[in-house]
N, C-alpha and C positions, 0 to 999 in steps of 0.2 A: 504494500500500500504506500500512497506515495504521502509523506509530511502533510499536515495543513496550508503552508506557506507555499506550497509549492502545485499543487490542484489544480489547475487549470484547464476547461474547457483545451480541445484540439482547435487549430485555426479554421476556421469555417470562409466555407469561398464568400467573396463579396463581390457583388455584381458592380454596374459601372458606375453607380453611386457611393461604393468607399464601405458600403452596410451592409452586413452579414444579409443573407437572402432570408428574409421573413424577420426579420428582428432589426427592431428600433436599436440605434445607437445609444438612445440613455438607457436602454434594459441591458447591455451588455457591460454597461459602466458598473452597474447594482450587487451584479452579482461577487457573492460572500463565501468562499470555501470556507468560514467558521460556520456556516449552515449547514455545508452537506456533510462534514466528517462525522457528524454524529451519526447520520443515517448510516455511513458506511458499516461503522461500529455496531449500532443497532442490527444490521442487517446477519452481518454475521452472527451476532449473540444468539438472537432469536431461530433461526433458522439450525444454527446448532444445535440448540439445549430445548429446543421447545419440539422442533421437526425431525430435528436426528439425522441432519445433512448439513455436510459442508458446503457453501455456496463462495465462489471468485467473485469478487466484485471487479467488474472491469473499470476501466476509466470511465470520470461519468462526461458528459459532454453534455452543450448549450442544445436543447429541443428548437427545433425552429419551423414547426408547421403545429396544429393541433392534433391530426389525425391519428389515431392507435391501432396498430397491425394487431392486437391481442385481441382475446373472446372473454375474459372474464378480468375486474377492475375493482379495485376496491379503495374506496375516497374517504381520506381522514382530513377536517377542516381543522386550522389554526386560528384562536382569537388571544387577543390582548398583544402582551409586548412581540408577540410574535402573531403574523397572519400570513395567510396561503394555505397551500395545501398540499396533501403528501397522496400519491398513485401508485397503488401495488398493483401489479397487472402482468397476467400471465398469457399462454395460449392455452387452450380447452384440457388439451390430454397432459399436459403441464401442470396447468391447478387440479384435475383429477389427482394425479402422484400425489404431489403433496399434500392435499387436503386430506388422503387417505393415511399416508404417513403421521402428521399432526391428529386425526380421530382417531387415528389406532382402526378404521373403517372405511371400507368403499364406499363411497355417497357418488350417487348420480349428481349431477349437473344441475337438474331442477329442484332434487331435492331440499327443504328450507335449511336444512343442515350444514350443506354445502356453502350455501353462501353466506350463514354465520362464521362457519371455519374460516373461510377466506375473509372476511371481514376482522374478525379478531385476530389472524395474523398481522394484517394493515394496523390493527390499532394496538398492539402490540411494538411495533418496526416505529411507530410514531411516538408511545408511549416512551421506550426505550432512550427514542434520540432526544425527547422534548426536554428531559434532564439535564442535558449537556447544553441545549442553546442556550441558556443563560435570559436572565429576564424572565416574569411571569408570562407564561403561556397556558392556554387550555384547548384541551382537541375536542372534537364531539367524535357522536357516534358513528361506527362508518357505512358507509352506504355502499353495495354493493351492486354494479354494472355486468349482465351478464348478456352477450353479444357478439358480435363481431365489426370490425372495421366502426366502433364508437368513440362519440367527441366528448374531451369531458373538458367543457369551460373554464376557463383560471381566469386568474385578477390579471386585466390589460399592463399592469406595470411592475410585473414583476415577472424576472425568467423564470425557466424550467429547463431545470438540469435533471435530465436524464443519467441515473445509476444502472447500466446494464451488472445483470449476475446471471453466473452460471451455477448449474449442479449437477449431480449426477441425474436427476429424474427429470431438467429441462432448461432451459432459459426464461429469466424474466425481468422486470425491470423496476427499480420506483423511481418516480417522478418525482421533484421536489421543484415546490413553487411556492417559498415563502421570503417575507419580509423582515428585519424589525420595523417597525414603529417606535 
């Protein structure tokens, strides 16, 4: 894993106005690797000690369109000294593994169990990091998107940095789009 000081989105091409493609110039100014090391950290822990699988966090980099390749999502909001919002989101046979892994049970997809699982992972991964941002924060409860190719709205001014992870049962990602205040 790389230092906090040293975290930095990959260079993203910029078209012939100077500005990453899809991203404002002041949202690229904003962005805080004191934000996302937590998640990193979180990610690991939980996925460990709760799933019972090691997960690579890859480099995360600057999201720069809205669109999500994944089928199932799980949305944790930020309020007070911290605000935005954290995206667990996997592909289908992807959240099946480890949702079955974490129940210790195979749950179908539609199942209402399923998408508790997947949800209290996310607010788990949020839980975890919210400790380390520093400042009061509070998360709510998470909402749980299950689909394909869905958009899941953020706050216009503030990035999203994309944490890809791997494991052995799949790939997946969270999304971090918060502020302080």
């Amino acid at each position: 894993m790389q230092n906090q000081a040293t975290m930095q989105p990959p260079a993203l091409a910029a078209p012939a106005n100077g500005k990453p493609a899809g991203v404002a110039a002041a949202v690229t100014t904003t962005l805080d690797p004191k934000l996302i090391a937590p998640f990193v950290s979180s990610i690991r822990a939980v996925f460990s000690t709760m799933v019972g699988v090691e997960t690579t966090v890859q480099r995360p980099y600057l999201k720069n369109d809205e669109t999500h390749s994944f089928a199932v999502s799980s949305i944790i909001g930020f309020s007070g000294q911290v605000v935005g919002s954290v995206t667990l989101s996997f592909q289908e046979e992807t959240a099946k593994k480890l949702v079955a892994k974490f129940a210790g049970a195979e749950l179908g997809i539609h199942d209402p169990d399923f998408a508790d699982a997947v949800g209290e992972l996310a607010n788990m991964v949020a839980g975890a990091a919210k400790k380390d941002l520093g400042g009061t924060a509070s998360i709510t409860v998470p909402s749980v998107v299950i689909g394909s190719g869905h958009n899941i709205a953020r706050l216009r001014d503030v990035p999203c940095v994309v944490v890809p992870c791997t494991s052995p049962l799949g790939d997946f990602t969270v999304e971090v789009s918060i502020k302080r205040v």
